[in-house]
C-alpha positions in Angstrom: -40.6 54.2 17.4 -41.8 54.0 20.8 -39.1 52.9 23.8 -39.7 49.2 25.1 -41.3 49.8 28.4 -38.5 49.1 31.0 -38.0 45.8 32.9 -38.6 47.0 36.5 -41.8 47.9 35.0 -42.3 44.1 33.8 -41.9 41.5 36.6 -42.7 40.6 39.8 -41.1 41.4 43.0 -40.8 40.5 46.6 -41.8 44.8 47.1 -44.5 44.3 44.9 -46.1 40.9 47.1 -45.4 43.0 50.8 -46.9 46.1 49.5 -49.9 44.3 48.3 -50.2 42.1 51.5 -50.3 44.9 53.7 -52.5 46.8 51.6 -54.8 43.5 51.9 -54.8 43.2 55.6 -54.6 47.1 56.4 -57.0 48.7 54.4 -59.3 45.3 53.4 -59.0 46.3 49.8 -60.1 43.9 47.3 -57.9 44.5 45.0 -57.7 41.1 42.9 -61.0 40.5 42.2 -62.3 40.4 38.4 -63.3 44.0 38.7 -60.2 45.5 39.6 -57.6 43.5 37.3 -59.5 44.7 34.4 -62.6 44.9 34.1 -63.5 45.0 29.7 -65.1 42.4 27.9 -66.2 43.7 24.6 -67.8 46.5 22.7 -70.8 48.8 21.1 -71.0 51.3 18.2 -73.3 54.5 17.7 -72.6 53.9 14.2 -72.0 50.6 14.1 -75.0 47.9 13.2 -75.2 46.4 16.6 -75.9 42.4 17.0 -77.7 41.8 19.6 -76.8 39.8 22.3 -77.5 36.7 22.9 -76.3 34.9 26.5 -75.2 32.0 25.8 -76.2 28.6 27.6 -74.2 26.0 29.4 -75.5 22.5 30.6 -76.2 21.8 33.6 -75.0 18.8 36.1 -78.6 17.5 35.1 -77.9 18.2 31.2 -80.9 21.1 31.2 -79.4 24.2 29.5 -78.8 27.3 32.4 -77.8 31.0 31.6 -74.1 31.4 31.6 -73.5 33.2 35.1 -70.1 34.7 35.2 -71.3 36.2 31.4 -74.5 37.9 33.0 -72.3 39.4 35.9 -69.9 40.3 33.8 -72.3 41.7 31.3 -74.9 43.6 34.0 -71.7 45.2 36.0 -70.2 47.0 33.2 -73.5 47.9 31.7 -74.1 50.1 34.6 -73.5 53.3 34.0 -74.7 54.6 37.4 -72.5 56.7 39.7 -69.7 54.4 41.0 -71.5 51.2 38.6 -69.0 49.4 36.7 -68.3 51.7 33.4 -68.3 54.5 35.6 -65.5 53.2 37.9 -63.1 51.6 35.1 -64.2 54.9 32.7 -62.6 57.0 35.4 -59.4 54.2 35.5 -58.9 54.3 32.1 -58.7 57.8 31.7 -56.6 60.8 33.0 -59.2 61.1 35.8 -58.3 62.3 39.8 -61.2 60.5 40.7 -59.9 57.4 41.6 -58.1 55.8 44.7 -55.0 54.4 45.1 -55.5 50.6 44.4 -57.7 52.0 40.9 -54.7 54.5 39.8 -52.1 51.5 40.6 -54.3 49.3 38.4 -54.6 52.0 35.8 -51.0 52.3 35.5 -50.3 49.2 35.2 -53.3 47.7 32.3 -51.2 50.9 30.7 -47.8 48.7 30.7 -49.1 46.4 29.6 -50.9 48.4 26.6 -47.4 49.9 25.8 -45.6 46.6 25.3 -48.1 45.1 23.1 -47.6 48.7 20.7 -44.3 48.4 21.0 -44.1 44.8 19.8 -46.5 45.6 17.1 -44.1 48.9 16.4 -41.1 46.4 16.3 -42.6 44.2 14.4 -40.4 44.5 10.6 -43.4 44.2 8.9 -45.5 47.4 9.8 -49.4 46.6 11.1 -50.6 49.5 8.8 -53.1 48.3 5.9 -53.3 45.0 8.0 -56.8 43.7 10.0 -57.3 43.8 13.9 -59.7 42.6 16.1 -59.7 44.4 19.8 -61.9 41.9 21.7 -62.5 43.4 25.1 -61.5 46.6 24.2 -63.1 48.6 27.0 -62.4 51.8 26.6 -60.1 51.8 23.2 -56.8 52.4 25.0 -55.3 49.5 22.6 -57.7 49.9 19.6 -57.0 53.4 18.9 -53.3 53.7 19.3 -53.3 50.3 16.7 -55.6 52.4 14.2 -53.1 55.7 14.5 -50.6 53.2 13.4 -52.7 52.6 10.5 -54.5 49.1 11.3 -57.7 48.6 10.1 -59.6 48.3 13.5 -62.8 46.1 14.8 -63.1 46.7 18.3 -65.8 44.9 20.3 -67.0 44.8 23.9 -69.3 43.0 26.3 -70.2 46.3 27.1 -72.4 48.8 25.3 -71.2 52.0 27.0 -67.7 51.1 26.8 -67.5 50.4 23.0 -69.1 54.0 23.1 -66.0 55.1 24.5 -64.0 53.6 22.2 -65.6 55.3 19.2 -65.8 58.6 20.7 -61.9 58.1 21.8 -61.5 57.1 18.2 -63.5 60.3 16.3 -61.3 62.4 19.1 -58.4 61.4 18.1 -59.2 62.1 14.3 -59.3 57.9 13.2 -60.8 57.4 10.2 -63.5 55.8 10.9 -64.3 54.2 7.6 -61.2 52.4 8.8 -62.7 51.8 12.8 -65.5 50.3 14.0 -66.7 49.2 17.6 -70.0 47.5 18.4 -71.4 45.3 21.4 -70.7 41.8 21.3 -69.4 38.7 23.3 -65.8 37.1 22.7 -67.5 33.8 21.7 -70.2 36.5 19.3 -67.2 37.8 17.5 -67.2 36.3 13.5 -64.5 37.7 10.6 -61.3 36.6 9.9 -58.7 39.3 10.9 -54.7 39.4 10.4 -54.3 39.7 14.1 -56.4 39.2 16.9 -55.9 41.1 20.2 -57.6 40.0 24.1 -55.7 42.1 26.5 -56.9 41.7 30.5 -60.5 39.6 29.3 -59.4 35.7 30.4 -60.4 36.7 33.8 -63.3 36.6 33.3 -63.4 33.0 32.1 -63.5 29.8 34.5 -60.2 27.4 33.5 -62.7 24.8 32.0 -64.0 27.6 29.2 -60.3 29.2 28.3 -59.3 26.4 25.9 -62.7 27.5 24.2 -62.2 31.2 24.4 -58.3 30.4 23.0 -60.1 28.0 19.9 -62.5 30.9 18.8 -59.2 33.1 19.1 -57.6 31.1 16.7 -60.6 30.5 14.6 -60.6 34.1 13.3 -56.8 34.9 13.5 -55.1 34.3 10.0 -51.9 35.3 11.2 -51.2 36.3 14.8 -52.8 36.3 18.6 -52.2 38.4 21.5 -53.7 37.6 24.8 -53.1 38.4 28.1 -54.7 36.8 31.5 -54.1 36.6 35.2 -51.6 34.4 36.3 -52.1 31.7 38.6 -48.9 31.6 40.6 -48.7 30.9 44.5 -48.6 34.0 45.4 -51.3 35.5 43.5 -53.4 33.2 44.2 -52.6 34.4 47.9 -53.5 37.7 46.9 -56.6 36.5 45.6 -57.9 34.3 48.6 -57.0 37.4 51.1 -59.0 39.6 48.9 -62.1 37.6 49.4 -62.3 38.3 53.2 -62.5 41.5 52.2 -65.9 42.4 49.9 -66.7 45.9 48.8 -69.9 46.3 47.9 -70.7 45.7 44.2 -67.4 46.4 43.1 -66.3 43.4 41.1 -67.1 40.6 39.4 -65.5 36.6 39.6 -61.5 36.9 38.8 -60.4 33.2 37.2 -56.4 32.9 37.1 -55.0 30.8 34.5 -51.9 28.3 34.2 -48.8 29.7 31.8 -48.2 26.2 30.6 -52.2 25.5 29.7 -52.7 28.3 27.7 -49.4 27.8 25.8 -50.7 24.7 25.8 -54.3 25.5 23.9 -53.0 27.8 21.8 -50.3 25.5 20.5 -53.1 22.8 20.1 -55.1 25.3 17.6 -52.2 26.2 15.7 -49.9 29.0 17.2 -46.4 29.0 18.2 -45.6 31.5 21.0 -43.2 34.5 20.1 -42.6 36.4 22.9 -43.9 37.1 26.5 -43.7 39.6 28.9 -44.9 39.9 32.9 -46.3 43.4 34.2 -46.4 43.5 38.1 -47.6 46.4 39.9 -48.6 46.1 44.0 -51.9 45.7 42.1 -52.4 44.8 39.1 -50.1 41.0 37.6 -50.4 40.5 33.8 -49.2 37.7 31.7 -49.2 38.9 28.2 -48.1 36.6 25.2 -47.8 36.5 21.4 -48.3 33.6 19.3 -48.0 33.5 15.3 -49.5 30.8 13.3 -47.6 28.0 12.6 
């Protein structure tokens, strides 16, 4: 059984704030922007039957029905497969790569933390996840999905992004899954249809304005028979801080919107559709802050 990751690697600290501050206002980094906390959605297949996507629509102030913005951004960024476009850049942070500064390898190191704790709840867990259902949504590159199907989980992994679910099933075939056991396609949280044992949205609420998490957290729970782990920016004084410095400081198509969320609301909308938080954890890194929680069905 793995080792529970350490608590100096969980929470936040008064070293972790400074060093990020002056990393802010020294090198005009943007550092906590949706594109640097995480930056998966959710995911496509080679072999997989691939639905296609449809954006989906929102009303207006006027009640006429308007592309979803933050979707398309989201959704055209990590499509890009260019040379420093957005799977390129999070490709090379969620691998093994040099290529990658210090704010990326930072992040990197700590989307991995939090990767580690949810195995190792799932590894704790008496009852063993092997033989049981999982669905990855925003599973980027497959740093979750795979390690989950090693352990004998019966994996669907999906992704906003077409290229990235390609990662996951290569990562998956490399690491000798059975893949009548795997599977990861293209598709939009809200796309996502099934009913699965455990559902699994690690660094994707980010990407959704406060208005549309009690949405995201309803179509969570609409498919989980049994458990939910989900993880999302916090939105805490000082990150917010973090955030607002960061936007003085724009690199150049680097990210896409970052949305933090309030603890006590999303306890508060998963309790409303049924789940009773288990446990919770806090990964803080100079750049990268995590909330991460478990909830079983009550």
């Amino acid at each position: 059984m793995a080792a529970e990751p350490t608590p100096a690697q969980n929470g936040f600290s008064a070293k972790c704030l400074l060093a990020a501050t002056v990393a802010f206002f020294g090198a005009g980094v943007v550092a906590f922007t949706a594109g640097q906390l995480h930056g998966s959605l959710y995911a496509v297949s080679s072999t997989a039957t691939t639905r296609p996507f449809t954006t989906a629509r929102v009303p207006t102030r006027l009640g006429v029905q308007a592309p979803d913005a933050d979707k398309i951004e989201v959704e055209k960024y990590f499509e890009d497969t260019s040379k420093d476009g957005g799977f390129d850049r999070w490709r090379r942070i969620y691998s093994d790569s040099e290529d990658v500064n210090a704010v990326q390898k930072d992040i990197r190191e700590g989307h991995q933390i939090t990767v580690d704790k949810v195995l190792w709840w799932f590894q704790s867990d008496p009852v063993p996840i092997a033989g049981k259902t999982v669905a990855d949504l925003g599973c980027g590159t497959g740093l979750l999905a795979v390690p989950l199907a090693k352990q004998g989980a019966i994996v669907s992994a999906s992704d906003i992004s077409g290229p990235m679910a390609e990662a996951t099933t290569a990562r998956a075939e490399a690491a000798g899954i059975d893949m009548s056991k795997f599977t990861a396609y293209k598709s939009d949280l809200e796309s996502v249809t099934g009913k699965y044992d455990t559902v699994t949205c690690i660094d994707v609420l980010i990407h959704y304005p406060e208005e549309k998490m009690q949405e995201m957290i309803r179509h969570l729970a609409s498919i989980s028979n049994e458990r939910i782990i989900v993880s999302f920016a916090p939105k805490l004084w000082y990150y917010e801080l973090l955030k607002k410095i960061g936007s003085y400081f724009p690199g150049p198509s680097k990210t896409t919107r970052a949305y933090l969320h309030d603890e006590d609301k999303v306890i508060a909308a998963l309790q409303k559709y049924g789940f009773k938080p288990k446990r919770k954890d806090l990964t803080a890194t100079s750049f990268y802050f995590s909330r991460v929680i478990e909830a079983v069905r009550e």
